[in-house]
C-alpha positions as CSV (number, residue, x, y, z in Angstrom):
1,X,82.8,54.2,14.1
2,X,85.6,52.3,12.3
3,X,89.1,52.5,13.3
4,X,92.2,53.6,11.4
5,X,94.3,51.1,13.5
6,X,92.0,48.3,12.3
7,X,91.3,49.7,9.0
8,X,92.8,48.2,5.6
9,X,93.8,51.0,3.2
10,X,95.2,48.3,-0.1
11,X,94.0,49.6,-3.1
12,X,91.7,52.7,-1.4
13,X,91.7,56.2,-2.2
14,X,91.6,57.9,1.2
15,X,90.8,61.9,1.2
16,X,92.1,62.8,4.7
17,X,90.9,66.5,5.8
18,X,94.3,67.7,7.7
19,X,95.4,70.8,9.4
20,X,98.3,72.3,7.4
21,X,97.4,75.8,8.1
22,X,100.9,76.4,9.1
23,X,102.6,80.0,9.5
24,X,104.7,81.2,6.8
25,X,107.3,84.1,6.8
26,X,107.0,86.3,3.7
27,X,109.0,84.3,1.2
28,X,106.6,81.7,1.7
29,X,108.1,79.6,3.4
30,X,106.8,77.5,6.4
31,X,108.2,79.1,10.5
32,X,107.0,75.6,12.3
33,X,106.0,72.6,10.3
34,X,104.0,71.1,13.7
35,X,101.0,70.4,12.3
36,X,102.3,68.5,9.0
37,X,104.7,66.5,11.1
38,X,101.3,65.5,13.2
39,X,99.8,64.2,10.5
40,X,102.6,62.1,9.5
41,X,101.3,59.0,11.7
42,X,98.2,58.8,10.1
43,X,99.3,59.4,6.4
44,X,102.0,56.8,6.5
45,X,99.4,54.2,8.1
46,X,97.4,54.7,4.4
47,X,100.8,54.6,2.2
48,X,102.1,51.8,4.0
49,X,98.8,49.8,3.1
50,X,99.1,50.7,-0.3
51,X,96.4,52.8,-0.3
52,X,96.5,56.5,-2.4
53,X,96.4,59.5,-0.6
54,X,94.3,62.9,-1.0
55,X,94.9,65.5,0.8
56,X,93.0,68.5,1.8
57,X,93.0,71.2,4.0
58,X,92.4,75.4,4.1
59,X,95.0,78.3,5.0
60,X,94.0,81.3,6.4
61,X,91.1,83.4,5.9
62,X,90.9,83.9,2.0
63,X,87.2,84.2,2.5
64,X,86.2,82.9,-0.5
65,X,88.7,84.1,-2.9
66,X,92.1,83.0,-4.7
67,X,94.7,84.4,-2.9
68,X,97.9,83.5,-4.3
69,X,99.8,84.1,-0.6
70,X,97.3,81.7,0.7
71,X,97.7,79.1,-1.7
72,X,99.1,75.4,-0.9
73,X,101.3,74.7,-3.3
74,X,103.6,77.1,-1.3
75,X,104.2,74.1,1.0
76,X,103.9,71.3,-1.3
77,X,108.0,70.3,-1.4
78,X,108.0,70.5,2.3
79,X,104.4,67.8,2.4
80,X,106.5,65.7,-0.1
81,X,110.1,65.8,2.1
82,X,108.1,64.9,5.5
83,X,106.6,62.3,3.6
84,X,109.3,60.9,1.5
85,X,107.4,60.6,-1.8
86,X,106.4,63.0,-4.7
87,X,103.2,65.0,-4.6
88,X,101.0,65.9,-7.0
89,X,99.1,69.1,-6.7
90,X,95.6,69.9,-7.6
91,X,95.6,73.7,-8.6
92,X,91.7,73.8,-8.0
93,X,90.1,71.7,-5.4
94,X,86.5,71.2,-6.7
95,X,88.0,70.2,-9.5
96,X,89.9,67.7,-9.2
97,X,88.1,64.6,-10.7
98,X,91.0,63.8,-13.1
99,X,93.8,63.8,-11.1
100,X,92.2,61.8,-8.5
101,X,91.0,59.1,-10.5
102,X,94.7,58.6,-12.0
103,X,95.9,58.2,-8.6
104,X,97.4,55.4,-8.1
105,X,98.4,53.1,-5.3
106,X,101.2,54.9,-3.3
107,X,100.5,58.1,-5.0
108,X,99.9,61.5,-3.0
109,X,97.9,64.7,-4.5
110,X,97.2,67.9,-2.4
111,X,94.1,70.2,-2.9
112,X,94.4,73.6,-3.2
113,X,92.9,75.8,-0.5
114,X,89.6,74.7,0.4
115,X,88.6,78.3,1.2
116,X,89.5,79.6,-2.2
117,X,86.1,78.8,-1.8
118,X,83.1,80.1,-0.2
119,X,80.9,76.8,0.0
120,X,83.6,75.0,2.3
121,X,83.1,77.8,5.2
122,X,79.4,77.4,3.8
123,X,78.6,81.2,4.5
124,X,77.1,84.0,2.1
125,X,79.5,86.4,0.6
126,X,78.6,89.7,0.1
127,X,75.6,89.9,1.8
128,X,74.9,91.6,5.3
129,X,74.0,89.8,8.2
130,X,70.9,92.3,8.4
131,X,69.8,92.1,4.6
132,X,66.3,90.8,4.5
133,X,68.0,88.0,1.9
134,X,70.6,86.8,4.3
135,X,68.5,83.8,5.1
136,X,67.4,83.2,1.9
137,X,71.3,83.0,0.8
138,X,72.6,81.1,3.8
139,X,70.1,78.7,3.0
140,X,71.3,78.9,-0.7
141,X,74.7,78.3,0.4
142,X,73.8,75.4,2.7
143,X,72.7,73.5,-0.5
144,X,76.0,74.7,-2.3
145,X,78.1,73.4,0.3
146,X,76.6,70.1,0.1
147,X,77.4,70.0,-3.8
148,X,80.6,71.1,-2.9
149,X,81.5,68.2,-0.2
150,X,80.1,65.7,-2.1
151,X,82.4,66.5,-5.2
152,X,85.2,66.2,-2.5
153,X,83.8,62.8,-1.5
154,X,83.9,61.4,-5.0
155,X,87.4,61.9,-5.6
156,X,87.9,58.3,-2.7
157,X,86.8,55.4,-1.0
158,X,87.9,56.3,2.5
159,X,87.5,59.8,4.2
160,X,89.3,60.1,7.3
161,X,89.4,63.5,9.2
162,X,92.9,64.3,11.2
163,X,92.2,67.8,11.6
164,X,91.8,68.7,15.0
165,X,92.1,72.2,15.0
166,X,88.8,72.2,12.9
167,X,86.7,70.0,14.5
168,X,84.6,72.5,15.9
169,X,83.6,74.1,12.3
170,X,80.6,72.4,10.5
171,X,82.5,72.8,7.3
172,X,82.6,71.2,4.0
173,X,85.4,69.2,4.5
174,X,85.5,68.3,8.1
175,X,81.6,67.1,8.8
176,X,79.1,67.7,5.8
177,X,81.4,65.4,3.4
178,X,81.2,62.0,6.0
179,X,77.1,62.1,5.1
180,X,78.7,60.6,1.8
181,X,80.7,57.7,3.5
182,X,79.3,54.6,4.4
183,X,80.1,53.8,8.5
184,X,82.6,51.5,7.6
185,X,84.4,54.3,5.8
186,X,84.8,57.4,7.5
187,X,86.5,57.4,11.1
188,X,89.2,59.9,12.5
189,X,93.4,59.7,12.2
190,X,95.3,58.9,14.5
191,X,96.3,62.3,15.9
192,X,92.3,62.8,16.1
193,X,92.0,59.9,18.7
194,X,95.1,61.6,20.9
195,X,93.4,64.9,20.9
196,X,89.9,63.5,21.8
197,X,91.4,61.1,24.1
198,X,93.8,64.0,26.0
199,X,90.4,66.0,25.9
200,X,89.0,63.2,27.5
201,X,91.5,62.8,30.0
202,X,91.1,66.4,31.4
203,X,87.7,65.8,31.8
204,X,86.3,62.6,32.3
205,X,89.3,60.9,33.6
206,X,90.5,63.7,36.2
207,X,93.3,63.0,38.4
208,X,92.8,65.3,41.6
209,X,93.6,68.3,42.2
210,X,93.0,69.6,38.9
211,X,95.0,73.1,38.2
212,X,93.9,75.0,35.4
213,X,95.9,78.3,33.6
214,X,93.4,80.1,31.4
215,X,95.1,83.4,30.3
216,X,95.6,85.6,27.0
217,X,94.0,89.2,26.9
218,X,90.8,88.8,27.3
219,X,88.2,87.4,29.6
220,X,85.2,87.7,27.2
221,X,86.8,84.9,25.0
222,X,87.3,82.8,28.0
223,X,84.2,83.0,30.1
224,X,82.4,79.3,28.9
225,X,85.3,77.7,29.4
226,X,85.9,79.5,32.5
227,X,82.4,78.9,33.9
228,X,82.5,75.0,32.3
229,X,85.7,74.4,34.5
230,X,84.2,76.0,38.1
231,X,82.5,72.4,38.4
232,X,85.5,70.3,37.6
233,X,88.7,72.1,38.8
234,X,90.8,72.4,42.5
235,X,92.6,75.6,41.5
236,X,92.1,78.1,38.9
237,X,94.5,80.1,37.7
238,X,93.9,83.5,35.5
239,X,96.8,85.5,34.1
240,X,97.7,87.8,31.4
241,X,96.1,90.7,30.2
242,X,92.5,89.0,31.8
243,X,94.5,90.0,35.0
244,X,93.7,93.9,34.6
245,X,90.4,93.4,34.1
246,X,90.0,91.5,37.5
247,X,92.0,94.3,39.0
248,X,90.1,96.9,38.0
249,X,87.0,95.1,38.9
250,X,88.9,94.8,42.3
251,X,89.0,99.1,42.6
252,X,92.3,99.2,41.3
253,X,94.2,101.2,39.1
254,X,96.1,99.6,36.1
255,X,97.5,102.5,34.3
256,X,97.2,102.0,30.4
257,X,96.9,98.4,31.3
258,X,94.6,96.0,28.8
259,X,91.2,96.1,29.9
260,X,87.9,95.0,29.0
261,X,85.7,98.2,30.9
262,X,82.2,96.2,29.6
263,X,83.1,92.7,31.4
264,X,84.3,94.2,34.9
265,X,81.0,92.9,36.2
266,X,81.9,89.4,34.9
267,X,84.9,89.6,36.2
268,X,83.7,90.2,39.6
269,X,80.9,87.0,39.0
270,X,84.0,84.9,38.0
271,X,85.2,85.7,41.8
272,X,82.2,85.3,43.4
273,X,81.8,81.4,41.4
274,X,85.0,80.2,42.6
275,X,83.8,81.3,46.4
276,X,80.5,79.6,45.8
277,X,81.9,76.2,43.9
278,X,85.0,75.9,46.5
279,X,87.4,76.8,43.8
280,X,90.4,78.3,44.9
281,X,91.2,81.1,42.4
282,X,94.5,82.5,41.6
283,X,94.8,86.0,40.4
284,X,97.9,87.7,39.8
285,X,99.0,90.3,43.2
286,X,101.9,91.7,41.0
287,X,102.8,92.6,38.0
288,X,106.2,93.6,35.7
289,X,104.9,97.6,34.4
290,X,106.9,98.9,31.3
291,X,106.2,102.6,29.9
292,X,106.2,101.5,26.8
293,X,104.6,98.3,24.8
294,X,108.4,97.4,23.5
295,X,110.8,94.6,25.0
296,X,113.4,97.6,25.5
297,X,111.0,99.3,27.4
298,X,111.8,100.3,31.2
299,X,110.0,98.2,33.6
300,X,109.1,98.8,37.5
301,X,107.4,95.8,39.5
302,X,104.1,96.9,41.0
303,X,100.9,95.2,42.5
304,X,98.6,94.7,40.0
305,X,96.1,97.2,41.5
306,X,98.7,100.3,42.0
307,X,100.0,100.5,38.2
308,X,101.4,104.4,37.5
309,X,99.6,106.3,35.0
310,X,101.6,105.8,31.5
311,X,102.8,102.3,32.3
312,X,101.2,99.4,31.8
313,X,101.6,95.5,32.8
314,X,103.1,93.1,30.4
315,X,104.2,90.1,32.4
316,X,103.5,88.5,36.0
317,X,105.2,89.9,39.0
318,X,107.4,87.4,41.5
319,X,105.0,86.9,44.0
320,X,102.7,86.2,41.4
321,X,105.0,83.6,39.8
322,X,105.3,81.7,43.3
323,X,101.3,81.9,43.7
324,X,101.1,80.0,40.6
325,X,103.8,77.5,40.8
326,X,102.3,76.7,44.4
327,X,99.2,76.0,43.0
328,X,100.6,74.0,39.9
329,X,103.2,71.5,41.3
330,X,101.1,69.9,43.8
331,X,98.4,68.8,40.4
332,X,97.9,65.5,38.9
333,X,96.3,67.0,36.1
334,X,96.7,70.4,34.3
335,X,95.8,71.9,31.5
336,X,97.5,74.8,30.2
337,X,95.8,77.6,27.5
338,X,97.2,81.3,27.2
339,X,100.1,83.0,28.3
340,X,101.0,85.1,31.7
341,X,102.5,87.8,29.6
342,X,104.1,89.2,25.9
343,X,106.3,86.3,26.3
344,X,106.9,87.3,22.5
345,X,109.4,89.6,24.3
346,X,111.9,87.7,25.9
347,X,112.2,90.2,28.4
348,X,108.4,90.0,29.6
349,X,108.2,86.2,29.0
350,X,109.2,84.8,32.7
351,X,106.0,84.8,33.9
352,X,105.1,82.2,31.1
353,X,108.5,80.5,31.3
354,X,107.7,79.7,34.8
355,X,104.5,78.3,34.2
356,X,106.0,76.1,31.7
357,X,108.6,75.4,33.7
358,X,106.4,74.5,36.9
359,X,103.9,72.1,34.2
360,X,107.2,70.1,33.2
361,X,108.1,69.8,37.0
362,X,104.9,68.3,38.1
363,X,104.4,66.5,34.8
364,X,107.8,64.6,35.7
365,X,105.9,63.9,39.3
366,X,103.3,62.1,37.4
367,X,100.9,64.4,36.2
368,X,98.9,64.6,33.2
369,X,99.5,67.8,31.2
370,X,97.8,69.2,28.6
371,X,98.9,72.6,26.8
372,X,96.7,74.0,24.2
373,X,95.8,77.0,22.0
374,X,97.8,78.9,19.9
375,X,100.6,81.0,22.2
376,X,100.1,78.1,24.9
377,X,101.8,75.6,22.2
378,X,104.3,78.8,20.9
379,X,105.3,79.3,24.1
380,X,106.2,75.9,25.3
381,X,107.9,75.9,21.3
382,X,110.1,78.7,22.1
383,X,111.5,77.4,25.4
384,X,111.6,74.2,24.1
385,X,109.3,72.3,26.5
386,X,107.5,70.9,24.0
387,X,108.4,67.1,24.6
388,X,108.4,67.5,28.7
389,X,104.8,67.8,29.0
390,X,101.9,65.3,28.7
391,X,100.1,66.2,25.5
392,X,100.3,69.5,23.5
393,X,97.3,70.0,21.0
394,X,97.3,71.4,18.0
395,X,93.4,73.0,18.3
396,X,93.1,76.2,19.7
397,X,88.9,76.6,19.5
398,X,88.5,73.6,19.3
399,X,90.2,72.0,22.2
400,X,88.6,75.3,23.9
401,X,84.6,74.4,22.4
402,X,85.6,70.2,23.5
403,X,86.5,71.8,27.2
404,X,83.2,73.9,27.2
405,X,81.2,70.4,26.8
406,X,80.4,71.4,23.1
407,X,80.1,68.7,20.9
408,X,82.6,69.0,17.8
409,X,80.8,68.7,14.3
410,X,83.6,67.0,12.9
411,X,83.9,63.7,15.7
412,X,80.2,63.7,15.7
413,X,79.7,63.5,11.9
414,X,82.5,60.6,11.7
415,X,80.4,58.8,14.8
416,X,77.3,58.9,12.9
């Protein structure tokens, strides 16, 4: 696999796949500009060689349609200030052929939305799962989106995929367009390496003992990773909504609580796992109960197992908060995905706040820590942690599926 580091961009066109799915309020404009000031590393490397730059990269779920709200040129001025050149803009991304072949060194265009069509996803529209033609039409598709990435391809020279948080999608632009690049020219940016090497780092490289937070609302979406860590981890922590589940599973009661009533049964194999692989797990004993799901809410602290009727748990209890940090200061390596609470509210977020607070602490001991997934990273945002830990990624699923011991479609099809 070539390297960017080693890689001579003079004269190339480089299409780079990147992640600028980034939130916007309803004026369009961008709330955190993270993930386009991650790329900046790797898109200055190209411009600084004198090589052209194409960008490309999807927002949200258009499904295969224009959607104006969705569309990239809302965040075009703010690619062009963070890079500190014009950009052009490509108002349809398939195409593009024009544009890109006036492109000249030193010159920057950005693709519209790679969703606005279907082939980049590379699944049917408007056809049931249970049709007797799905297959035929996925298979359609398959050929479709192989049309579609090679268009993408022959806009460059160089394809270079920087977009983490999409590595574990066999999409158009992040695996299917590298069949159309020699070796020699395809490899991943540079915040690609970091996240495969902090990946990497949690797991082939660990530094004992090992604490892991896993929390969020649910343990359903958590239960590969869950199981995939019972081999490698020291101590275990599972918090936020997840926490009812286990507590219910446990006999108690948890009021009107989030719970998942179908995975009580996992919840109680999850237990018995950590017993059997000498995993100490760490389940919240209390919990902060409000009457209402509202920040202004009146709250009561109350075990996890004996929550009134009509209230409900929104944030780790004290003891629970001391259980943790006990269990996170002694690591040399962490990693860090969902929070203990609705930190959203400030006045259910210090159960999240102390995890944070107890990563930076044992970080500054000499730990490696890596925070990941969407409200992991907004939470160590919002109380401004973001520099005092180790690594923060910017791929939720995929730093999840890399964790799970998947292999990621778009590393492997850059390796091939």
């Amino acid at each position: 696999m070539a390297k960017i580091e080693n890689y001579n961009f003079n004269g190339k066109k480089a299409i780079v796949r990147v992640d600028f799915n980034v939130p916007l309020d309803e004026n369009g404009n961008i709330t955190d500009d993270t993930r386009i000031r991650g790329a900046l590393p790797t898109l200055k490397k190209i411009l600084a060689d004198g090589g052209a730059l194409i960008l490309m990269s999807h927002m949200g779920k258009p499904k295969g349609k224009v959607n104006e709200k969705l569309s990239l040129a809302q965040i075009r001025d703010a690619v062009a200030k963070a890079l500190g050149t014009d950009v052009k803009f490509a108002p349809d991304c398939a195409k593009a052929q024009e544009a890109a072949a006036e492109l000249k060194p030193g010159e920057v265009l950005l693709l519209e939305n790679l969703r606005f069509y279907p082939e980049e996803e590379g699944k049917p529209v408007g056809i049931d799962k249970n049709d007797p033609a799905y297959e035929d039409a996925k298979k359609a598709m398959k050929e479709s989106q192989k049309e579609f990435a090679k268009t993408l391809a022959s806009y460059a020279d160089v394809y270079v995929n920087d977009a983490f948080g999409t590595a574990h999608r066999r999409h158009a632009s992040t695996a299917v367009i590298a069949d159309y690049f020699d070796k020699q020219d395809k490899m991943l940016g540079y915040l690609m390496e970091k996240e495969v090497k902090a990946v990497d780092n949690i797991l082939k490289d660990i530094q004992r003992p090992f604490t892991a937070i896993m929390g969020g609302s649910k343990v359903s979406t958590k239960i590969g990773i869950i199981e995939n860590l019972m081999d490698k981890v020291d101590n275990l922590i599972l918090c936020g909504g997840m926490t009812f589940t286990f507590a219910k599973a446990n006999g108690g009661e948890i009021g009107n609580s989030i719970v998942e009533n179908d995975k009580l049964d996992l919840a109680r194999h999850i237990i018995d796992l950590a017993k059997e692989k000498g995993v100490n797990l760490v389940l919240a004993t209390d919990c902060v109960a409000a009457d209402d799901f509202s920040n202004d809410a009146n709250t009561q602290v109350v075990p996890v197992g004996k929550i009134p009727e009509g209230w409900e748990g929104l944030d780790a209890g004290p003891d629970s908060i001391i259980a943790f940090r006990e269990a996170i200061l002694p690591a040399k390596t962490i990693l860090w995905n969902g929070p203990a609470g609705v930190f959203e509210f400030d006045n259910f977020a210090k159960g999240s706040k102390a995890i944070a607070d107890a990563i930076v602490e044992a970080t500054d001991n000499g730990a490696f820590s890596l925070v990941g997934g969407g409200d992991s990273v907004a939470c160590v945002n919002k109380f401004g942690l973001a520099d005092s830990v180790s690594y923060v990624s910017t791929g939720g699923g995929a730093l999840l599926e890399a964790i799970e011991g998947k292999t990621l479609p778009g590393v492997a099809a850059v390796a091939e």
